[in-house]
Each structure stands twice: as C-alpha cells, then as structure tokens.
TORDRENZA-717483 format. One record per residue (C-alpha): z, y, x. Coordinates in steps of 0.02 Angstrom, whole numbers, padded with zeros to 5 digits, always signed. Layout:
N
ZYX/...
This chain:
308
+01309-00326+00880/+01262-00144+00834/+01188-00073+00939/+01214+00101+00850/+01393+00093+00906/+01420+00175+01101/+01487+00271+01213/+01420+00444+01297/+01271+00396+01410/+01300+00542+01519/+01488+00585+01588/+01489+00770+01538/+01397+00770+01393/+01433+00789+01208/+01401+00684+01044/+01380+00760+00881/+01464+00907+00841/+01481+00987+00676/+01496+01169+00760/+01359+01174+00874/+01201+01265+00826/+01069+01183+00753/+00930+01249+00879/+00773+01315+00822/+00793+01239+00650/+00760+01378+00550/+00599+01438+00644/+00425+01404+00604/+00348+01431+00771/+00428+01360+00934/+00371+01402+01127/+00266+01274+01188/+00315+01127+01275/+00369+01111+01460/+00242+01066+01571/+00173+00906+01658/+00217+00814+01505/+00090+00675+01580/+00268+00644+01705/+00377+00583+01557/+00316+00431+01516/+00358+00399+01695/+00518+00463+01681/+00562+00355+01519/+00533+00182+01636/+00701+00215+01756/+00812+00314+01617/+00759+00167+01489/+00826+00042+01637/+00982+00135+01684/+01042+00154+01515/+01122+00019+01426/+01149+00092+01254/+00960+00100+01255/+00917-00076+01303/+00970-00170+01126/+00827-00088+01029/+00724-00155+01149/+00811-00351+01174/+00816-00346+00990/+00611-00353+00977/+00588-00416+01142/+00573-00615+01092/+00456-00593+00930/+00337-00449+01037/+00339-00589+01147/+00274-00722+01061/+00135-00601+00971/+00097-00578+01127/+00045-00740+01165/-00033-00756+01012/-00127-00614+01013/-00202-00633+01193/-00248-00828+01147/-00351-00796+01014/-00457-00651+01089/-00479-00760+01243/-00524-00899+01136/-00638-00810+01021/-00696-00679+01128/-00705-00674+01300/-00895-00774+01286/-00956-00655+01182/-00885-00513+01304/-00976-00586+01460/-01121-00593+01399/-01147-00422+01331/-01048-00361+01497/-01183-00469+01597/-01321-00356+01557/-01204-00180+01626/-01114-00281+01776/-01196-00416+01817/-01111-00563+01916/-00929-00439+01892/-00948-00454+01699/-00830-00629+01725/-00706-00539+01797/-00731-00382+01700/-00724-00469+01563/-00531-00543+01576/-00481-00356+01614/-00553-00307+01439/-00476-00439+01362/-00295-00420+01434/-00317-00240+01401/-00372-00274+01196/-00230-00373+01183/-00095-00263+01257/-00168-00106+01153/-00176-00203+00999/-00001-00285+01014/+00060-00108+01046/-00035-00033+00903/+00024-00186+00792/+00198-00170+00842/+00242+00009+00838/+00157-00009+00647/+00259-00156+00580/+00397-00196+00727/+00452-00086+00829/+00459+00095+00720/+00621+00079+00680/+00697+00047+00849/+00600+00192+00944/+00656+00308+00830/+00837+00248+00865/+00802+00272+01040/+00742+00447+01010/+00879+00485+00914/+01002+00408+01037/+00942+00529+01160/+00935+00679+01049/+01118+00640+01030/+01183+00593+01188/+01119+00762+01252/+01219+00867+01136/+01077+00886+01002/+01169+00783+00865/+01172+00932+00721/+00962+00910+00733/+00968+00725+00717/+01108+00746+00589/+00989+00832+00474/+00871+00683+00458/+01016+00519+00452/+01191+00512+00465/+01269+00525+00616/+01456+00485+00652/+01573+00588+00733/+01545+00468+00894/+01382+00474+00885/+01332+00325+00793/+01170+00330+00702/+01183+00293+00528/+01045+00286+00361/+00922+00402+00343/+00917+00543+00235/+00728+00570+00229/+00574+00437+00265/+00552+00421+00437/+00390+00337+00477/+00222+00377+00497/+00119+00388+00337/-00020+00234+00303/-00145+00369+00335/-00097+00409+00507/-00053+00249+00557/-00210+00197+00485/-00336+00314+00569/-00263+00267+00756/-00313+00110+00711/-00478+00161+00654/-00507+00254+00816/-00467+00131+00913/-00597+00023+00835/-00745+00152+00830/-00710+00184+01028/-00694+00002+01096/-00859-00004+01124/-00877+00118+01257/-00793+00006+01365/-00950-00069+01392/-01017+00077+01471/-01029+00049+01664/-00896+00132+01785/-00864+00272+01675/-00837+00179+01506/-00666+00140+01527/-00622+00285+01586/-00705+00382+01426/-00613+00253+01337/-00437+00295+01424/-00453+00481+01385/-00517+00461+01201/-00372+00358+01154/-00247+00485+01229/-00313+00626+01155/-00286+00515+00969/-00123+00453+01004/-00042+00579+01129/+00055+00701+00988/+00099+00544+00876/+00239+00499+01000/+00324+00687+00965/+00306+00658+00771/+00521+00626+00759/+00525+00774+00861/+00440+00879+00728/+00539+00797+00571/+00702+00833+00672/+00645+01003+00695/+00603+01017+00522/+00422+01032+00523/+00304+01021+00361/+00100+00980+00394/+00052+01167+00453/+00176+01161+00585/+00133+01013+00636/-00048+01075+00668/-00018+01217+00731/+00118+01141+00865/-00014+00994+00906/-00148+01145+00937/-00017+01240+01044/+00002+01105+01134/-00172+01023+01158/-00186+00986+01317/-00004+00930+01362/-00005+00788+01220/-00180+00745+01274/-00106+00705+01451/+00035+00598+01400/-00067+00517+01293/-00181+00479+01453/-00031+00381+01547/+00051+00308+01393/-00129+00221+01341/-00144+00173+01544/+00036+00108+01514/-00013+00015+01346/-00136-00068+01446/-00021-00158+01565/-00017-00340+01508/+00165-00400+01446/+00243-00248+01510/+00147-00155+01384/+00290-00216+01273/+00430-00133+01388/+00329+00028+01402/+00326+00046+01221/+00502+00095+01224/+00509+00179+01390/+00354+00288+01330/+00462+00329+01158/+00615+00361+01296/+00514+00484+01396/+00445+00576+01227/+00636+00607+01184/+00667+00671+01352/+00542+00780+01361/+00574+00848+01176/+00764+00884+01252/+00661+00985+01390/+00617+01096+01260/+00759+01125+01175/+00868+01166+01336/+00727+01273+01383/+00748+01368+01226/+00932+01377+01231/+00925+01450+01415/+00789+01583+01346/+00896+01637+01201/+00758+01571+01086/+00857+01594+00907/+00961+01773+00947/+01058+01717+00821/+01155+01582+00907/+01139+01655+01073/+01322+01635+01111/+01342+01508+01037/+01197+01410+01149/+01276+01485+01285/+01451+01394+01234/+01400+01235+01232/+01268+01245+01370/+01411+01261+01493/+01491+01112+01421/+01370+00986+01490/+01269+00948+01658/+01114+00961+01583/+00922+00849+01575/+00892+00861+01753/+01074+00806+01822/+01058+00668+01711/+00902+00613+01778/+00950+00613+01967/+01085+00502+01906/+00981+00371+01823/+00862+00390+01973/+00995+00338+02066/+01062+00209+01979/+00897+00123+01978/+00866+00173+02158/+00970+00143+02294/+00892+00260+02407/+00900+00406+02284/+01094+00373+02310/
C-alpha cells in the first residue's frame, strides 16, 4: 500500500493549496524558534501514536530495524561486554557488572539509531516531516522541495534530500571520540548525554531548513540563533535513543516532534505578520484551520482517556 496516499489528519485543516502563501520563503533570516523545544520530542510519542497516516513509515522499517537490532546488541554483548567490565571494574567496582549491560544496551540502541537514520530510515522521516508540514496547511513549502498532489500526497523530489556523507559522517565520528567518557564515574554519562545532544540536536531541523530554502550561511547562522534550544532537544532525543528497542519507535516520534515544532514556528510567524507581504493573506487561511495546539489536545486525547 502507499502510504503517501491519505486523508486530512486533522478535521479542519487544509492540504496543499496552490494559493496559499509560501511563508517566510523568501527571507534570509527567520525569528527564532519557540521555546522549550526539549518538550517536542515528547510531544512526537502520542501524535506519532494517534495518527495513522504516520504509522506506515514506521511498520514499513519496523521488521528489518528489528532484526539489526538483534544483531547489533549480540555482537557487542558477545565481543564486548568482558572487555567493558573490566575497564569499568577499576571506576565502579563490584557495579561495573551491572554498569556494564547498561553501556552495552545503550551502544547498541545509539548505534542502531545512528546506522538507521544513515542507510534505513532517511527516507521515511522525511515523509513524516513532510506529512506534517502538509497536513497543517504548509503544503506550498513542502511543494517547493517534491511534488505534492492536490490531496496531499507526497510525490518525487525535486532537489536531494539527505544529509551529505560529511555530516552524516562527522556524527558518527563524534560519537566515537566521546564514548569513552562513559567511563567516567557518576558524571560520565551524563557528560556523554549532553555532548551528543549538542552534535546531533539541529540535524533533526535540517528538512526544516531545505523547505525553508536555506543555503550553508543560513543554516549557521539559524543553528547559532538557536544554540541552546537544539542543544536541549538534542539532550532528550539522545536520552530517547538510548531506550533499548524503543529506540527504534522514538526515531520516528523524535522526527514527528521536530516537524511539530518547525509548524510552531511558522504559525508563530503567521500570527506576528512575519512577511508584510502576505499579511492578509496569512490571516485568510489562519482562520481556516484549528491550529498546532487544538490538534494536539486531540491526539492527547485520543491516546489518553482521561485527557477526554
């Protein structure tokens, strides 16, 4: 089945639309972004679950993340968790057994997520971050990068969409400079934790800046507008990478909570008037729909009953 192929996630809400403004295109310097983005990786986990159109991406990896998984998690156990008590024995002591699985399960799930959003899973977050783009009224952005029918389905892309080698390649290399400081007592994984989000936090905003259009400076100067915000979802989407097995689900509800919270700041623009040129029209098609927030009570309380 396609999974390209659905209906409006939100009752309300819009799909593409050839006359609505294209927000914020045609700027080279945006607001920053809302704050407390370290909440929307939290906010991805119900939305993800109480939105069907978003779950095929997902079930479509699900069974081969699965089974590198496994494979992943058997070999470091086999191969390393020796080695990893007995350098732990001389920081922890009698713990360093137990600390010792922790690392491990934690390698694993941060290596099958690094593995998998490089070779497995890039081009189904991006359809999830375009889903939501679209299914919030924002079509005429996403439209610029891929085709995107006139129900909202998402179509080929009109310019490269991944992550360069380079980038791709240096989280990698970070990762493997700063493993080590796990083995620093109490603090170590901690130090770890933070590192990692500071490195990987802005990556999951990168389709955000191609659909707004951004080249390299923009990019830099948007990541140092926005320093400390990426750093602290990077924070909770490395603590969420770290989960074993559901690392694999938080992949995608990470990517889902990115989306939202780039929607954040385009509403938030809209409502300023950011772009006097389409002011009225923003102000058209604002009143159309109910908005980020009203469909977030909703999938809060479709996931939970007592939100009802």
């Amino acid at each position: 089945m396609d999974y390209n192929a659905r209906t409006p996630l939100l009752q309300g809400q819009h799909h593409h639309d050839p006359e609505r403004p294209h927000i914020a295109a045609h700027h080279d310097l945006s607001p920053p972004l809302p704050n407390r983005g370290f909440l929307y990786p939290l906010y991805g986990i119900p939305y993800l679950l109480a939105h069907k159109s978003l779950h095929p991406p997902l079930r479509s990896r699900l069974g081969p993340l699965l089974i590198l998984y496994v494979v992943v998690l058997s070999i470091l156990f086999f191969f390393l968790y020796l080695p990893h008590v007995l350098i732990l024995s001389f920081f922890h002591g009698p713990l360093a057994w137990v600390n010792a699985a922790f690392m491990i399960l934690s390698e694993a799930s941060t290596l099958v997520a690094i593995i998998a959003e490089a070779f497995m899973t890039e081009h189904q977050i991006i359809d999830v971050f375009d889903t939501i783009f679209v299914d919030h009224g924002f079509g005429n952005m996403v439209a610029r990068c891929r085709v995107v029918g006139p129900n909202g389905e998402l179509g080929e892309h009109k310019i490269y969409p991944y992550l360069k080698f380079k980038d791709s390649g240096r989280q990698t290399f970070w990762y493997i400079v700063e493993l080590p400081i796990n083995l620093i007592p109490i603090v170590g994984w901690y130090m770890f934790l933070c590192l990692q989000g500071w490195h990987l936090g802005r990556w999951q905003q990168f389709r955000y800046w191609q659909l707004m259009g951004y080249g390299p400076e923009q990019r830099k100067e948007m990541v140092k507008r926005n320093r400390w915000r990426y750093w602290t979802f990077g924070i909770v989407q490395v603590s969420l990478q770290m989960v074993p097995v559901l690392s694999i689900f938080f992949l995608f509800s990470t990517a889902t909570g990115a989306g939202l919270w780039a929607v954040e700041a385009e509403r938030r623009k809209a409502r300023e008037g950011y772009g006097e040129e389409h002011r009225d029209e923003v102000s058209r098609w604002m009143r159309d729909g109910e908005g980020m927030r009203e469909g977030m009570r909703s999938a809060m309380k479709s996931v939970f009953p007592w939100k009802r």
